[in-house]
MARKOLPA-144650 format. One record per atom (N, C-alpha, C, O, CB): residue number from 1; atom name; x, y, z. Coordinates in steps of 0.2 Angstrom, whole numbers, padded with zeros to 4 digits. Last residue first. Glycine has a CB too. Layout:
<atoms>
+-----+------+-------+-------+-------+
:   n : atom :     u :     v :     w :
+-----+------+-------+-------+-------+
: NUM :   CA :     X :     Y :     Z :
...
+-----+------+-------+-------+-------+
</atoms>
This chain:
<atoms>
+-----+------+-------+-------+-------+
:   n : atom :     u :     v :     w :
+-----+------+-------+-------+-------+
:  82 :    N :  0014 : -0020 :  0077 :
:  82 :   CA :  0018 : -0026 :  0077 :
:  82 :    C :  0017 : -0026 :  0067 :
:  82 :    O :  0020 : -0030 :  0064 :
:  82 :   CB :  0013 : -0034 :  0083 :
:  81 :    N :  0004 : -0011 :  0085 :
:  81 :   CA :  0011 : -0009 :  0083 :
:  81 :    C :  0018 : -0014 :  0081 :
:  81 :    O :  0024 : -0012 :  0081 :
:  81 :   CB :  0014 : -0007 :  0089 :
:  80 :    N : -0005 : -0020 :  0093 :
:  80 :   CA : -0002 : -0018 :  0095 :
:  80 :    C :  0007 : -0014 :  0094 :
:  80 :    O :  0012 : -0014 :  0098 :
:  80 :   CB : -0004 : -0022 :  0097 :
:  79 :    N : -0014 : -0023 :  0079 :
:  79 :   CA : -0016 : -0020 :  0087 :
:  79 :    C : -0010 : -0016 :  0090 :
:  79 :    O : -0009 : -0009 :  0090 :
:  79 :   CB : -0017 : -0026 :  0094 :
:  78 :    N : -0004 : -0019 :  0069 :
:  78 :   CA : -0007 : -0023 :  0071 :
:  78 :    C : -0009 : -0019 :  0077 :
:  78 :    O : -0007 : -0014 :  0078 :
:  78 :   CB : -0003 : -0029 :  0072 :
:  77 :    N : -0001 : -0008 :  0053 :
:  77 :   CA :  0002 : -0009 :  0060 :
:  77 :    C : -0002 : -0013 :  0066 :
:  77 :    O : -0004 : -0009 :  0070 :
:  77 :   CB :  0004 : -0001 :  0062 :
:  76 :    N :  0000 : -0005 :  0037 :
:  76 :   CA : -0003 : -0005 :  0042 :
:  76 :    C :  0000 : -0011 :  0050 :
:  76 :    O :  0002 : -0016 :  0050 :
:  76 :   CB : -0010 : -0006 :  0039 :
:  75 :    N :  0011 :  0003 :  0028 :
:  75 :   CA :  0012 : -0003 :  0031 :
:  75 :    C :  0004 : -0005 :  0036 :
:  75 :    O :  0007 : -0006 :  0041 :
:  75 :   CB :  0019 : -0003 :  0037 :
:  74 :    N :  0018 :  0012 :  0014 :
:  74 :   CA :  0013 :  0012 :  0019 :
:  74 :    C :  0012 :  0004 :  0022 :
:  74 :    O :  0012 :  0000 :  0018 :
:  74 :   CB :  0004 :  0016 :  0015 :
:  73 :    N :  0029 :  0020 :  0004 :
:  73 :   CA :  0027 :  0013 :  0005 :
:  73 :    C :  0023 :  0013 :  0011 :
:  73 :    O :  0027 :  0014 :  0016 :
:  73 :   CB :  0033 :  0008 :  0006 :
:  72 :    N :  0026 :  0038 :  0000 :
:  72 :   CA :  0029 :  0032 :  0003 :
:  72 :    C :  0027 :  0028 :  0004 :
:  72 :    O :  0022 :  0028 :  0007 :
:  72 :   CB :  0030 :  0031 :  0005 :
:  71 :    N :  0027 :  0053 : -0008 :
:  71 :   CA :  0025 :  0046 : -0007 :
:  71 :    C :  0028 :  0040 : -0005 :
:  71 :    O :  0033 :  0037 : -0008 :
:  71 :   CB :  0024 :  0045 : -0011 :
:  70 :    N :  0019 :  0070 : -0006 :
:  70 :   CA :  0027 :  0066 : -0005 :
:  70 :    C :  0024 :  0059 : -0005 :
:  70 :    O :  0018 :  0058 : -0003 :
:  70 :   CB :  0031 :  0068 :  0004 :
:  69 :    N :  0021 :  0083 : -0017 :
:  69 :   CA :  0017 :  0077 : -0014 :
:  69 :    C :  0022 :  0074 : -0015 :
:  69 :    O :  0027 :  0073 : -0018 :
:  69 :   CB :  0011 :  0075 : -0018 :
:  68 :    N :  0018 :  0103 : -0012 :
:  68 :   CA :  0020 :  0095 : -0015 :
:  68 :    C :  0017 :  0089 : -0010 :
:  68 :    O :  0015 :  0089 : -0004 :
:  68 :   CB :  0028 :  0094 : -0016 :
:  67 :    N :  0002 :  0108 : -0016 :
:  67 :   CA :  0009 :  0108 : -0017 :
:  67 :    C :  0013 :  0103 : -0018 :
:  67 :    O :  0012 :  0100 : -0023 :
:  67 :   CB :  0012 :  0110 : -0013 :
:  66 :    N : -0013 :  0116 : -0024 :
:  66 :   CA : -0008 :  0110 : -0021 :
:  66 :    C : -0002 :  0111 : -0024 :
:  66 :    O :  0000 :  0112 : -0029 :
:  66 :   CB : -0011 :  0103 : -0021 :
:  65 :    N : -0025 :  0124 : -0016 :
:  65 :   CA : -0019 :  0128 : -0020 :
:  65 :    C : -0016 :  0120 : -0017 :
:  65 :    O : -0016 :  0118 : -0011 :
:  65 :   CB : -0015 :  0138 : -0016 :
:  64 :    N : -0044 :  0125 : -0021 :
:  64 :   CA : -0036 :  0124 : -0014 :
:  64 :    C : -0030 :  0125 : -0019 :
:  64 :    O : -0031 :  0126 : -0025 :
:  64 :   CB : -0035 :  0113 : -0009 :
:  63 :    N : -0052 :  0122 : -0030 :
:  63 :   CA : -0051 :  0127 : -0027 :
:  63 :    C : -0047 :  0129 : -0022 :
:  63 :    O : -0046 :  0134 : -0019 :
:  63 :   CB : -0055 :  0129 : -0026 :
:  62 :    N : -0054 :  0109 : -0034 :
:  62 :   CA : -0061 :  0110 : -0029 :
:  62 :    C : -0058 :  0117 : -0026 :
:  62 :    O : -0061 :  0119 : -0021 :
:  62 :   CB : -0062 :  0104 : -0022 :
:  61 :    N : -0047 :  0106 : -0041 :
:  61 :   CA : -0052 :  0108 : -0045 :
:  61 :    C : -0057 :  0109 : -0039 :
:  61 :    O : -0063 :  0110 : -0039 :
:  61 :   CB : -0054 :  0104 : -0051 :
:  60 :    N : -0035 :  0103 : -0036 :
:  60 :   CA : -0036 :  0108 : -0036 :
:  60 :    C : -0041 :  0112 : -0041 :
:  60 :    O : -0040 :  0117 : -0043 :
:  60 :   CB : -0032 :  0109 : -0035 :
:  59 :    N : -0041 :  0089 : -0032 :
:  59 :   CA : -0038 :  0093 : -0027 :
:  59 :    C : -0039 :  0102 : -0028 :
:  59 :    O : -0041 :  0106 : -0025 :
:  59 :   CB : -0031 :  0091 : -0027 :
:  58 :    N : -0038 :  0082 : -0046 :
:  58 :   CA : -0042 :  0082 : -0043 :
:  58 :    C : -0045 :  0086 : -0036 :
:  58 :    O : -0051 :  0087 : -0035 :
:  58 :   CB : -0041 :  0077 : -0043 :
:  57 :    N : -0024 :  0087 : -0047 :
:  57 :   CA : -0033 :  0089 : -0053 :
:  57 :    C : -0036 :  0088 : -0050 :
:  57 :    O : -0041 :  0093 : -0050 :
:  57 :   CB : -0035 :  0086 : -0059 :
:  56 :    N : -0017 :  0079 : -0040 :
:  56 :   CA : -0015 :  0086 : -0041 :
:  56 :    C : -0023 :  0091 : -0042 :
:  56 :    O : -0026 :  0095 : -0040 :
:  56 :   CB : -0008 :  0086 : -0048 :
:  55 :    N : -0021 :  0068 : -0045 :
:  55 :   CA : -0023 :  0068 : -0037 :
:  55 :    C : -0022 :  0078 : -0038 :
:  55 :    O : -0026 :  0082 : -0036 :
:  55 :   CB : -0014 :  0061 : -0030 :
:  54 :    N : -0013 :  0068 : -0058 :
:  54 :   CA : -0022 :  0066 : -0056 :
:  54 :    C : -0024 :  0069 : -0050 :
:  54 :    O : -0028 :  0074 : -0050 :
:  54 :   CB : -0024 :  0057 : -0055 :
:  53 :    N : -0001 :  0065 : -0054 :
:  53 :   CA : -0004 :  0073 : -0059 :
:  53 :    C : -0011 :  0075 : -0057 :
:  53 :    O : -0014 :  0080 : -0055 :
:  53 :   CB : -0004 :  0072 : -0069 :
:  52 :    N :  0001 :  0055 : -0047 :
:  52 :   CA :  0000 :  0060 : -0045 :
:  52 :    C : -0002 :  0068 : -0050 :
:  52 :    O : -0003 :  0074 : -0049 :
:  52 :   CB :  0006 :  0060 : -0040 :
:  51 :    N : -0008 :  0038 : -0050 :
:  51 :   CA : -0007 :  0047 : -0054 :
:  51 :    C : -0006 :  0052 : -0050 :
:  51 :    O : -0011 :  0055 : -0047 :
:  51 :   CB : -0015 :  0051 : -0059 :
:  50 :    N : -0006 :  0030 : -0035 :
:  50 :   CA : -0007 :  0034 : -0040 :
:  50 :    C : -0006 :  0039 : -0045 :
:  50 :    O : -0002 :  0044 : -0043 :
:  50 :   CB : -0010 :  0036 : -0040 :
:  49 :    N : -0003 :  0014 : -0035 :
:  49 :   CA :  0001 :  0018 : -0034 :
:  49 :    C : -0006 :  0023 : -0038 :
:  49 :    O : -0010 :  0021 : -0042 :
:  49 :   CB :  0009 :  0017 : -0038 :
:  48 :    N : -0015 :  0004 : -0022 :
:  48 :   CA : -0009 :  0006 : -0029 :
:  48 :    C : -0008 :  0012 : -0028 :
:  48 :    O : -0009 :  0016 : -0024 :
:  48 :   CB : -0013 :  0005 : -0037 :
:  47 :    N : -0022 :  0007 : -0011 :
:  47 :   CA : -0018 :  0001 : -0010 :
:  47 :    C : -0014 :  0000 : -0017 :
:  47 :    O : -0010 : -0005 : -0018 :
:  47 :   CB : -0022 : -0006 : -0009 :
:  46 :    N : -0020 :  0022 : -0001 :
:  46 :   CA : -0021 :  0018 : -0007 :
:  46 :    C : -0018 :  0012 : -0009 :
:  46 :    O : -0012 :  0011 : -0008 :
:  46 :   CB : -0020 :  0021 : -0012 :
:  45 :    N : -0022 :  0036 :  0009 :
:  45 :   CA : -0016 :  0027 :  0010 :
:  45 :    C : -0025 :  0025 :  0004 :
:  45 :    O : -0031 :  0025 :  0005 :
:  45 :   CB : -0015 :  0021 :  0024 :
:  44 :    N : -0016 :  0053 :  0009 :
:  44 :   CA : -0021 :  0046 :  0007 :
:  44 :    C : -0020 :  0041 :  0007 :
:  44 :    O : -0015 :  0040 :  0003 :
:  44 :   CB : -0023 :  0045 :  0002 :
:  43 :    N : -0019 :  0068 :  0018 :
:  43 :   CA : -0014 :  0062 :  0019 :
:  43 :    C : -0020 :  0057 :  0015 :
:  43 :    O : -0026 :  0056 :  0016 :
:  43 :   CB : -0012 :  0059 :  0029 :
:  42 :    N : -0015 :  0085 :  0017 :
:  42 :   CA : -0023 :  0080 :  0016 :
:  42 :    C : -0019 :  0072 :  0013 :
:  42 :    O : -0016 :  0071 :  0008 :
:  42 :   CB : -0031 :  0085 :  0008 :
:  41 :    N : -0011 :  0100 :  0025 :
:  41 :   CA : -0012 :  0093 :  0022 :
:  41 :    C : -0016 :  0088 :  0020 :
:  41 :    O : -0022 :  0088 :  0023 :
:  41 :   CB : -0008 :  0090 :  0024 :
:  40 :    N : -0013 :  0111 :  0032 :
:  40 :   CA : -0012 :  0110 :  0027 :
:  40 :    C : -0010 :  0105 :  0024 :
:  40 :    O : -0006 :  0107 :  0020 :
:  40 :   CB : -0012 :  0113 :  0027 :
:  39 :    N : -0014 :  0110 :  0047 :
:  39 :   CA : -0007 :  0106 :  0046 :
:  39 :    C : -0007 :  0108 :  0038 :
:  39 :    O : -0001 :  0108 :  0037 :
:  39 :   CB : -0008 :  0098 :  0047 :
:  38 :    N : -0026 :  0114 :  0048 :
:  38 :   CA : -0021 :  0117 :  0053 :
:  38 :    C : -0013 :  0116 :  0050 :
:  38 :    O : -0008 :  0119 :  0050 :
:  38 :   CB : -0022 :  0112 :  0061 :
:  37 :    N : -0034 :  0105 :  0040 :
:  37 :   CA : -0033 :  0113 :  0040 :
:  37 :    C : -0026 :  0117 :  0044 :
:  37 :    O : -0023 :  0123 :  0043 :
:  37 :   CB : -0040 :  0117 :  0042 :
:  36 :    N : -0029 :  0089 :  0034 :
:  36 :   CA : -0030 :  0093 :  0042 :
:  36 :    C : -0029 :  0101 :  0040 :
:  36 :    O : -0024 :  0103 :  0038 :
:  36 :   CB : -0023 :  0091 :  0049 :
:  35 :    N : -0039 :  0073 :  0031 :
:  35 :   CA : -0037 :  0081 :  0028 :
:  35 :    C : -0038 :  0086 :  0036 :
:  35 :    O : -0042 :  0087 :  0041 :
:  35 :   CB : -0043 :  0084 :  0020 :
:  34 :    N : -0039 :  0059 :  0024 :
:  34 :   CA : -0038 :  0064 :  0029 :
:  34 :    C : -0035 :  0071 :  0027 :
:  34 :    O : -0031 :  0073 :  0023 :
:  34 :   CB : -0034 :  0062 :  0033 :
:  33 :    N : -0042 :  0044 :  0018 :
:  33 :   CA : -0042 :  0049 :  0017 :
:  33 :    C : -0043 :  0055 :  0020 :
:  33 :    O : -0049 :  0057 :  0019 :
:  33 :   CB : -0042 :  0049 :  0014 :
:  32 :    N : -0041 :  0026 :  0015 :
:  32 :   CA : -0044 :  0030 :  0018 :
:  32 :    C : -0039 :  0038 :  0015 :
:  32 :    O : -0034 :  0038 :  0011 :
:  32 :   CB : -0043 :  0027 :  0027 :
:  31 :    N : -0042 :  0020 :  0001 :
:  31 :   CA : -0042 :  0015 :  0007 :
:  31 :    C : -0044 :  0020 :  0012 :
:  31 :    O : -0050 :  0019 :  0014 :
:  31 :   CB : -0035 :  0010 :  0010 :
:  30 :    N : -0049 :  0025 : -0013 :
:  30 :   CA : -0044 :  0025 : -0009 :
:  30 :    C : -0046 :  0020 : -0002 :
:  30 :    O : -0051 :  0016 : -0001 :
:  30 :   CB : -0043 :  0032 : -0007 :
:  29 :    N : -0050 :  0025 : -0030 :
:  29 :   CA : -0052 :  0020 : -0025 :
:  29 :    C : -0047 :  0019 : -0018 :
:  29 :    O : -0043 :  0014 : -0016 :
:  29 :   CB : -0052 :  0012 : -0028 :
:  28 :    N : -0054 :  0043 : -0035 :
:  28 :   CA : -0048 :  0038 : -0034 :
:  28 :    C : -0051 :  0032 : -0029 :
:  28 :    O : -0055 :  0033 : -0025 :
:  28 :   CB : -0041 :  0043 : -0029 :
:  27 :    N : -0063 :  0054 : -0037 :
:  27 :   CA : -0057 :  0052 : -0042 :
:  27 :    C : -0051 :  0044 : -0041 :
:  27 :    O : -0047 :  0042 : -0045 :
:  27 :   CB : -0051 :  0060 : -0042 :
:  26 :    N : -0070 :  0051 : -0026 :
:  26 :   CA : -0073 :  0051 : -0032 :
:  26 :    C : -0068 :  0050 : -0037 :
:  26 :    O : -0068 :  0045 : -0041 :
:  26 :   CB : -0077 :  0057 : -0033 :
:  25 :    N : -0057 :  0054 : -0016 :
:  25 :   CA : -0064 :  0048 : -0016 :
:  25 :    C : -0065 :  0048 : -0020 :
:  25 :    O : -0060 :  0046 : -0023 :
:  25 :   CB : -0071 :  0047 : -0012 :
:  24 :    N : -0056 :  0067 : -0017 :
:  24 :   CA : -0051 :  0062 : -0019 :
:  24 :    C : -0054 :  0055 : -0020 :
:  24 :    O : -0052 :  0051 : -0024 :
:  24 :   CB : -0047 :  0062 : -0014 :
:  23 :    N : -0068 :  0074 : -0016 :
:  23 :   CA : -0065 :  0076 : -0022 :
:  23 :    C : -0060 :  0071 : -0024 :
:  23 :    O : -0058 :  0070 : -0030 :
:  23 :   CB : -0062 :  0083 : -0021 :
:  22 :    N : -0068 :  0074 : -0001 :
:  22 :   CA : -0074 :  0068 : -0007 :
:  22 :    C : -0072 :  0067 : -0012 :
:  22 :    O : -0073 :  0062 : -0015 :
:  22 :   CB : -0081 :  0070 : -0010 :
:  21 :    N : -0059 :  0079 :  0005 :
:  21 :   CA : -0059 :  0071 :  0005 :
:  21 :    C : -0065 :  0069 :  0002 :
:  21 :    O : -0067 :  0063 :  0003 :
:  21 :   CB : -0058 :  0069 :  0012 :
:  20 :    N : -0062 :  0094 :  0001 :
:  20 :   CA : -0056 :  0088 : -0003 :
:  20 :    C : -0057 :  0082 :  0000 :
:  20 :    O : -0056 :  0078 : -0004 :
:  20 :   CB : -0048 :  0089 : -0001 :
:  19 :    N : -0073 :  0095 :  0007 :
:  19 :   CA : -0074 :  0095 :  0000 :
:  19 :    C : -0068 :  0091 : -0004 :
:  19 :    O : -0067 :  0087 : -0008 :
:  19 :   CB : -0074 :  0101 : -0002 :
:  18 :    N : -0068 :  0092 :  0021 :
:  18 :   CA : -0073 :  0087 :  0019 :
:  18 :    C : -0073 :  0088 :  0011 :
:  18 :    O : -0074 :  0083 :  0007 :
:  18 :   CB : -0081 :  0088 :  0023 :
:  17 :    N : -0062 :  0103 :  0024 :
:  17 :   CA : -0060 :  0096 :  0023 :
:  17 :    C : -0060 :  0092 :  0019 :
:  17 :    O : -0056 :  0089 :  0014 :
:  17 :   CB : -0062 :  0093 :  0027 :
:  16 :    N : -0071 :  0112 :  0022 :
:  16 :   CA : -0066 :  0112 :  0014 :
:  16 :    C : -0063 :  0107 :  0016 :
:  16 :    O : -0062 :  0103 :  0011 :
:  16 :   CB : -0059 :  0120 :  0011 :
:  15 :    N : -0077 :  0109 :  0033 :
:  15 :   CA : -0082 :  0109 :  0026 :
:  15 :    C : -0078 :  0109 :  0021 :
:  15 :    O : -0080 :  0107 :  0015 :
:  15 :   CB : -0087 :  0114 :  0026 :
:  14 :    N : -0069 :  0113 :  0043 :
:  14 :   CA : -0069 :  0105 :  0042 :
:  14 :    C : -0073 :  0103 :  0033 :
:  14 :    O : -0072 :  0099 :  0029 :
:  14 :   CB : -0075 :  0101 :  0050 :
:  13 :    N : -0058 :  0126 :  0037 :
:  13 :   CA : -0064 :  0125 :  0041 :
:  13 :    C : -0064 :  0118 :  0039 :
:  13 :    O : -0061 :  0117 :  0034 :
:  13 :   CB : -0071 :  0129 :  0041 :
:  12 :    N : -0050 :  0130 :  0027 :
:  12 :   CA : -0053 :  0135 :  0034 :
:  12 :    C : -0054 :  0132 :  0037 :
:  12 :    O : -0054 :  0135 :  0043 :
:  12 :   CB : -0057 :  0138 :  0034 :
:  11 :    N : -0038 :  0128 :  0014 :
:  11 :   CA : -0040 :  0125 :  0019 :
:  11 :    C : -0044 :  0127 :  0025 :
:  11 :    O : -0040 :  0127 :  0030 :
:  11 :   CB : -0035 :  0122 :  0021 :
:  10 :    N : -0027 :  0133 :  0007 :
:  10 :   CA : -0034 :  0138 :  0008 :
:  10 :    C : -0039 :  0134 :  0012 :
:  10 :    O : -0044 :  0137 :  0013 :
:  10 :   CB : -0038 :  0140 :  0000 :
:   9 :    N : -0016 :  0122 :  0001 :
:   9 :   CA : -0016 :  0128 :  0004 :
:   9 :    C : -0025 :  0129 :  0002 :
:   9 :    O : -0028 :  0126 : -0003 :
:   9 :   CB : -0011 :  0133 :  0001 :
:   8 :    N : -0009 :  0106 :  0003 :
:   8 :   CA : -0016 :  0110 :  0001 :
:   8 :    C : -0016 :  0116 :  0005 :
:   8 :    O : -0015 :  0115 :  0011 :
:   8 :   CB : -0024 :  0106 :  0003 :
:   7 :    N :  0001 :  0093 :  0002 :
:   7 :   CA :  0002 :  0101 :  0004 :
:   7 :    C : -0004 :  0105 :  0000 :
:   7 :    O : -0003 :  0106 : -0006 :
:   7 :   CB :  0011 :  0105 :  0003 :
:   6 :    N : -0001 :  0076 :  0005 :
:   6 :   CA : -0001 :  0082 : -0001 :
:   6 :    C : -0003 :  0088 :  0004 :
:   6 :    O : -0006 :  0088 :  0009 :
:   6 :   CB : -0008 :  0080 : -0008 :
:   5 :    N :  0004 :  0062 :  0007 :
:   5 :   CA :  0006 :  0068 :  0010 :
:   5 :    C :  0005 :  0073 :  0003 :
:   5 :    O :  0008 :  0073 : -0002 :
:   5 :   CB :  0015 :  0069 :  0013 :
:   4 :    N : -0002 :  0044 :  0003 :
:   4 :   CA :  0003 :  0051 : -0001 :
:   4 :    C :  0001 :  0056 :  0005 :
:   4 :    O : -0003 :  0054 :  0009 :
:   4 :   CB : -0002 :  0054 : -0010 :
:   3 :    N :  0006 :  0026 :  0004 :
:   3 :   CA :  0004 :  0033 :  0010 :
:   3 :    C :  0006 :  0041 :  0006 :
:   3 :    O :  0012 :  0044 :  0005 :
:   3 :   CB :  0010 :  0032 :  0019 :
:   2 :    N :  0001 :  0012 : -0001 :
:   2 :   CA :  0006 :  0017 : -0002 :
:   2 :    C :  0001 :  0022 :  0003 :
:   2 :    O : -0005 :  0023 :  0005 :
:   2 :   CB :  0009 :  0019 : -0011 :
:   1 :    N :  0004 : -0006 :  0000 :
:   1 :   CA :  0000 :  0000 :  0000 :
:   1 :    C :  0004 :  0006 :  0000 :
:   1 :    O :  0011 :  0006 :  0001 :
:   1 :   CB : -0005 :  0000 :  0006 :
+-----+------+-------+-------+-------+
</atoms>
């Protein structure tokens, strides 16, 4: 599985959260997806790789400013961190 880090600027409130975490849903079969305004980012664990040009379009057709995107091999982690 993989884990993307993407840098969304204009982020206010939970409602532009939530517009990017549908905007990525709809473009992509993700496993889960997060988005923090404080942090300006919006984190996605997918079990393939994606288009990041795609993810880019997808994002910032909803009017957010995206930056970069970091990608890395994602593990999920047992009860107990195992």
């Amino acid at each position: 599985m993989w884990k993307y880090t993407v840098h969304v600027e204009g982020m206010m409130c939970g409602m532009c959260e939530s517009h990017v975490n549908d905007a990525v849903r709809k473009a992509f079969p993700v496993k889960k997806v997060t988005s923090s305004r404080s942090r300006n980012e919006t984190t996605v664990i997918a079990e393939t790789e994606l288009d990041e040009e795609a993810l880019r379009t997808a994002i910032s057709t909803t009017g957010y400013e995206v930056g970069e995107i970091r990608k890395e091999p994602w593990e999920k982690k047992g009860l107990f961190g195992r």
